[in-house]
C-alpha positions, -999 to +999 in steps of 0.1 A: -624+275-591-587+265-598-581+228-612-565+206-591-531+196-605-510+160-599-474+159-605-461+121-613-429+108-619-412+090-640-393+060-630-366+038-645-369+033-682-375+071-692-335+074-691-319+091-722-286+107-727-288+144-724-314+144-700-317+176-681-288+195-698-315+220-717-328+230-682-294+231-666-279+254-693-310+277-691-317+279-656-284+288-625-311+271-603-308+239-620-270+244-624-266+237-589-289+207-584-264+193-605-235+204-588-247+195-555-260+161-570-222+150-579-210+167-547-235+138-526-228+113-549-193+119-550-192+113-583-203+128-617-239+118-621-245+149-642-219+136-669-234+106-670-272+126-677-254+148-706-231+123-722-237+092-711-230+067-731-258+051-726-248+019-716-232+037-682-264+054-681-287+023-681-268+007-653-294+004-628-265+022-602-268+049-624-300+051-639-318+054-604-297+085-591-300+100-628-334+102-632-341+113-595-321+140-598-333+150-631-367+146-620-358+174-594-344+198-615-380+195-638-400+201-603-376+231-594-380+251-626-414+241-621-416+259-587-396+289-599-428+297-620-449+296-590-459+258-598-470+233-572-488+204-567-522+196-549-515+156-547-482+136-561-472+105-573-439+087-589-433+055-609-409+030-588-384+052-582-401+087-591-422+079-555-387+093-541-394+128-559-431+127-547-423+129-513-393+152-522-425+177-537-445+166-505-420+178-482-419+144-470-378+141-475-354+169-486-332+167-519-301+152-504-317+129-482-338+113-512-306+112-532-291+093-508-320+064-500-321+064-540-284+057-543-284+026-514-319+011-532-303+011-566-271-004-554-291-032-529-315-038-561-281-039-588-266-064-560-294-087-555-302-087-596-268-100-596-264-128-580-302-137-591-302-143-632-344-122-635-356-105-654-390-082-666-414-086-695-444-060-703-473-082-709-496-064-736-537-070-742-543-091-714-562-085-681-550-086-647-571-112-638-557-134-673-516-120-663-528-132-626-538-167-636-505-175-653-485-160-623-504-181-598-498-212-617-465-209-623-451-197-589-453-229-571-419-235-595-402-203-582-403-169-583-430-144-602-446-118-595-467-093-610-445-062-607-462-031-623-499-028-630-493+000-650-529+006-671-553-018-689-539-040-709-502-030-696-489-054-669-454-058-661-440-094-645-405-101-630-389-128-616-367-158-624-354-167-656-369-202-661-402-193-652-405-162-670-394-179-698-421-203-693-445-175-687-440-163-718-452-188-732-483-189-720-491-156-722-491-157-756-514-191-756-537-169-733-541-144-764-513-115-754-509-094-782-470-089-772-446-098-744-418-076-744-387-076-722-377-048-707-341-033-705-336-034-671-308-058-652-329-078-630-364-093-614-374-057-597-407-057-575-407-096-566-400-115-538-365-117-552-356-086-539-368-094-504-332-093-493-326-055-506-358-048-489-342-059-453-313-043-460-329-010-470-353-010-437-320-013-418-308+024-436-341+034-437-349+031-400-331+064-388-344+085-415-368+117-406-401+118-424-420+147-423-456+150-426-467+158-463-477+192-475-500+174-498-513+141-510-488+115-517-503+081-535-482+047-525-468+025-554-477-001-525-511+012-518-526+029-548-539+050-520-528+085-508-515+094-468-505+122-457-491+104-425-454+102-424-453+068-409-476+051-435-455+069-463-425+056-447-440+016-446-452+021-480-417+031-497-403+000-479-423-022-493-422-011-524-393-026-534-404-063-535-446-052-536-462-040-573-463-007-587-501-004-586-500+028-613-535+020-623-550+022-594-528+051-580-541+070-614-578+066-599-573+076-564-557+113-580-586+114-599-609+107-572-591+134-550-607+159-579-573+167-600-582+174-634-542+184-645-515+159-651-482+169-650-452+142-660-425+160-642-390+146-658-375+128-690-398+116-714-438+109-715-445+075-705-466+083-676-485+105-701-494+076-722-503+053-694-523+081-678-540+087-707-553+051-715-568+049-677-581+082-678-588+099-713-604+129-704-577+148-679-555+175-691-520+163-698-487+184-697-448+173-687-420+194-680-385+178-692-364+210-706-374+246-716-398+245-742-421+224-720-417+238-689-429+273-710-459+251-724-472+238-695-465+267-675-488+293-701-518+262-703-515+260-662-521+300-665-543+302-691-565+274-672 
């Protein structure tokens, strides 16, 4: 019997200059996901993947749009090789390419909810000073503690619950400030902040998350192909109405990656496959669940790997 096979990805934060370019230089397929990308976006996204400079790239405007549509190109070349998925799942934004590879949305129309979510999300972080700190070697119940004694003064929230000992919080300034500190008297090993411009996956954003239902509203969904699992959930639907709630709400709810992890696993998939830029989905998936097969597909030499190991089973 054939092993089941997830494909996750990646969401903001696995940006780096030159993204994509191997595969679009190898592959006319991927050529013109880039064309077509700047065509929709009117401008030249692809540039911006190749040669940045980075600090262009890591503009959340940017950044969101980039890696979707490098993310894509990975699935395509992917499917060219006869490739595809029995259940899916993204990171924050890679949700957008899971239900891309569902059949949920199509290519352009993705591209398009990606581009108004990163410019309500770059808006609201704006006008909000927030920010995001990676809380490391603490529970969820110890990062959960802090958060619930501390949001009586504002906002916090725990934003991505990404594997044990890996928990992401956002929100205001002055409180995470404070929270740092008491993570660290709670025993954290390390609180990091992150490079991204703003409290993402908090109540902060509750006002992108309005706006986005509005442009959301008309959109089609289609029922999926295959399994999608929520950021919002953990859980996967087929159902194109659920899917649709779910990636609403993600933009203010937390990225419950841990628990999306388990449900693929309890759906029988024994093959992960990080499909885009970098291998951070690898590492979390590896810490929740040690003993699954891990591949990733971000340019030529490991969409061959993964390809030949998906064949060789």
């Amino acid at each position: 019997m054939e092993k089941k096979i997830a494909f996750v990805f990646p969401g903001q934060g696995s940006q780096y200059v030159g993204m994509g370019q191997n595969l679009k230089e190898s592959m006319e397929e991927i050529s013109v996901i880039f064309e077509k990308a700047d065509e929709i976006l009117q401008r030249q996204i692809s540039d911006i993947c190749f040669k940045g400079p980075k600090g262009e790239l890591d503009k959340t405007i940017n950044t969101q749009p980039a890696i979707f549509v490098v993310n894509y190109a990975c699935y395509r070349a992917l499917c060219s090789e006869g490739i595809e998925p029995d259940i899916v799942a993204g990171h924050s934004l890679g949700e957008y390419n899971a239900l891309v590879a569902a059949g949920v949305l199509d290519f352009e129309t993705g591209l398009r909810l990606i581009e108004k979510r990163a410019y309500l999300m770059e808006k609201i972080a704006s006008n909000n000073p927030s920010k995001m700190i990676a809380v490391l070697g603490l529970s969820s119940k110890e990062v959960d503690e802090v958060i619930n004694l501390l949001k009586v003064k504002g906002i916090i929230n725990g934003a991505n619950y990404n594997c044990p000992g890996q928990i992401v919080v956002s929100g205001e300034n002055l409180i995470i400030d404070e929270a740092i500190q008491l993570f660290k008297q709670s025993g954290a090993k390390r609180v990091v902040e992150l490079p991204v411009n703003g409290g993402f996956h908090s109540n902060l954003m509750g006002e992108a998350e309005d706006e986005f239902s509005k442009f959301l509203k008309d959109v089609s969904f289609k029922k999926a192909k295959c399994g999608v699992v929520s950021n919002f959930s953990g859980k996967f639907s087929t159902n194109p109405m659920e899917l649709k709630t779910a990636l609403n709400r993600q933009i203010t709810s937390s990225v419950r990656w841990e628990e999306s992890v388990n449900e693929i696993c309890s759906f029988g998939a024994k093959i992960f496959v990080e499909v885009g830029p970098k291998k951070i989905l690898s590492g979390l998936v590896s810490r929740i669940v040690p003993d699954v097969a891990q591949l990733n597909v971000e340019d030529v030499g490991t969409l061959k790997k993964t390809v030949f190991s998906i064949r060789r089973g």
